[in-house]
N, C-alpha and C positions, 0 to 999 in steps of 0.2 A: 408472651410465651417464648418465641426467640431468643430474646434477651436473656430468661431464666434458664435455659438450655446453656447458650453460650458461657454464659456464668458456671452452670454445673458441671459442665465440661471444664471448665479451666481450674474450677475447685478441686476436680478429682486431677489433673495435671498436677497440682500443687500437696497430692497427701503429703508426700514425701516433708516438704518442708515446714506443713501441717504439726506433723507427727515429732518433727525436732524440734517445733516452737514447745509443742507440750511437756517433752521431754525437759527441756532448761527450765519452763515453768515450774514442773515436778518437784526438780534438783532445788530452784531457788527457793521452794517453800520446805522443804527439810530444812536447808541451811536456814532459813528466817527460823524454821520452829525451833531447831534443836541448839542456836547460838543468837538468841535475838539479843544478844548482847554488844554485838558488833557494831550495828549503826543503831544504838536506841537513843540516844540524842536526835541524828537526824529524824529517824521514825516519828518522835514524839514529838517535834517540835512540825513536821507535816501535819500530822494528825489534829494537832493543836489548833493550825493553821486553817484545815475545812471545817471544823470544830465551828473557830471562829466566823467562815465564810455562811455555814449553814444557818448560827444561830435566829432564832424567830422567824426562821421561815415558817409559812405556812406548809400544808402538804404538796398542794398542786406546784409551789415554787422551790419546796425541797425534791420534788421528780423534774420537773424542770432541770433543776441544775445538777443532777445525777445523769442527766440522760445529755445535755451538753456537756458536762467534763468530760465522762465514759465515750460518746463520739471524737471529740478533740482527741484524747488519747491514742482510741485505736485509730483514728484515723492517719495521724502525726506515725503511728507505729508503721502503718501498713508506707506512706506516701515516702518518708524518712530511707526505706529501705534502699531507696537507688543510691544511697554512699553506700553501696557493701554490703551492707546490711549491719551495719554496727550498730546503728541506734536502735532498729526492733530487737536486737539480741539483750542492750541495756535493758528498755524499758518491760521484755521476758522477764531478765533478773533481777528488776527492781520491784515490779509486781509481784513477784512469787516473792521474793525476801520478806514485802513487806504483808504480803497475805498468809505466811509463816508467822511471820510477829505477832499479829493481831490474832492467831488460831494461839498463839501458845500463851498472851495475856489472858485470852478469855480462857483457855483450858485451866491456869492457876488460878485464875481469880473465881469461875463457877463452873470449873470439873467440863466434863469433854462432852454431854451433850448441849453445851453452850453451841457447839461447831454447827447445830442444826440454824441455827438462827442464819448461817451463812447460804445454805443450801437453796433456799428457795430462789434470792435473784442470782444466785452464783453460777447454777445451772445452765443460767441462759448467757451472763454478762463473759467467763471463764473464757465458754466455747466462740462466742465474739469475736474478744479479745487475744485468742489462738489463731482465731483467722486473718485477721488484720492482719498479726506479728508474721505469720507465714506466708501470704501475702508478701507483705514487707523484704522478706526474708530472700524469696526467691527472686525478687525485683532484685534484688543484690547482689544476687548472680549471673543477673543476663550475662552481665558483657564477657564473665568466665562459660557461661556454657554457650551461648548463641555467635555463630562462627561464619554465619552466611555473610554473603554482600550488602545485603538488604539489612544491617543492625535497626538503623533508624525505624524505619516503618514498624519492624518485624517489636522494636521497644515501645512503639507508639501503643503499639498489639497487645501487648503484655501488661502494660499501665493501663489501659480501657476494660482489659478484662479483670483486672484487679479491682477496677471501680467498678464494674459490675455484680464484682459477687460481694463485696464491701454493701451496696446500695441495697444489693436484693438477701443477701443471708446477714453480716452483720446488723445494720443498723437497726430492721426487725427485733432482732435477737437483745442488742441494747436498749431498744426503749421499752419492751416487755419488763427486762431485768431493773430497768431504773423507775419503774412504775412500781414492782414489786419493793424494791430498796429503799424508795422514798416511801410509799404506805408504811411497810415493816417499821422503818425509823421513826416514823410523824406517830404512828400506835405505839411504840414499844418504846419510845422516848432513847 
C-alpha cells in the first residue's frame, strides 16, 4: 500500500507531462489518418513483419507475445527518456502515426465502425502506453528542472518512482489489453 501511494503521488507529479504525451499521440494519429501515405512502405512492410512473427500462434501464445512486445515497448519509452526525452517523443509519433494508418485502412476498407474493434484492448493498452511515454518524458527533464545539490540521489528518486507506477498502473493495464488483443485477434482471425 505504500508503494501504491508513492507511485500515485509521483503520477499526479507527472500530469503535466502525461497530458503532452497524449497531446503528440492525438496530433500523430490525425497525421497517420489524414496522410497515411507518407511512410506506407515502412508501415506495411512492419505490419507484414508481426503478421509474419504472429503466424500459427496459438491464443495463449499470440497474448503472450502482445503482452511482451507492448511491455518492451512502453518500457524502452518510459527508461529511454533520460536522453532528453527524444526517444519517448519518437516512439509518441511513431505509435500515433501508425495507429492513424491502420484506423484509416480499416475506415476504407469496412467503413468507420470497423474503429470499434480497436476500443476494447485500446482502452487499457493507449493509456499505458501514455504513461510510460510521460514517464519517459519527464525523466528527460530532470537535469533541466531539478537544480539542487543533491542531482544524483534526488534522479535515483525519480527513476524508482517512475518504476513504481510503470510496475503498479502500466503493466496491469498492458496485460489486460494484450489478453483482450490476443483473444480479439485468435476469434476474429
Amino acid at each position: 500500500y505504500p508503494n501504491f501511494k508513492l507511485g500515485l503521488d509521483y503520477f499526479k507529479k507527472s500530469k503535466n507531462y502525461l497530458l503532452f504525451a497524449f497531446l503528440i499521440f492525438l496530433i500523430s494519429i490525425a497525421i497517420g489518418y489524414a496522410f497515411p501515405q507518407i511512410f506506407e512502405k515502412q508501415i506495411l512492410k512492419i505490419i507484414q513483419e508481426l503478421v509474419k512473427k504472429t503466424e500459427g500462434l496459438n491464443a495463449v501464445e499470440l497474448i503472450v507475445f502482445i503482452i511482451s512486445n507492448n511491455l518492451k515497448s512502453a518500457f524502452l519509452g518510459m527508461i529511454f527518456g533520460i536522453f532528453l526525452g527524444v526517444i519517448p517523443f519518437l516512439i509518441t509519433v511513431v505509435n500515433g502515426y501508425l495507429l492513424g494508418f491502420v484506423m484509416d485502412r480499416g475506415v476504407s476498407a469496412q467503413g468507420f465502425l470497423v474503429l470499434w474493434r480497436l476500443f476494447p484492448h485500446g482502452i487499457f493498452e493507449i493509456p499505458a502506453v501514455i504513461i510510460s511515454i510521460g514517464l519517459g518524458l519527464r525523466l528527460g527533464m530532470f537535469i533541466f528542472l531539478y537544480h539542487k545539490k543533491d542531482k544524483r540521489k534526488e534522479f535515483w528518486k525519480w527513476l524508482k518512482d517512475s518504476f513504481r507506477v510503470f510496475l503498479l498502473i502500466a503493466v496491469p493495464l498492458l496485460v489486460i489489453a494484450g489478453i483482450i488483443e490476443g483473444f480479439l485477434i485468435w476469434v476474429l482471425g
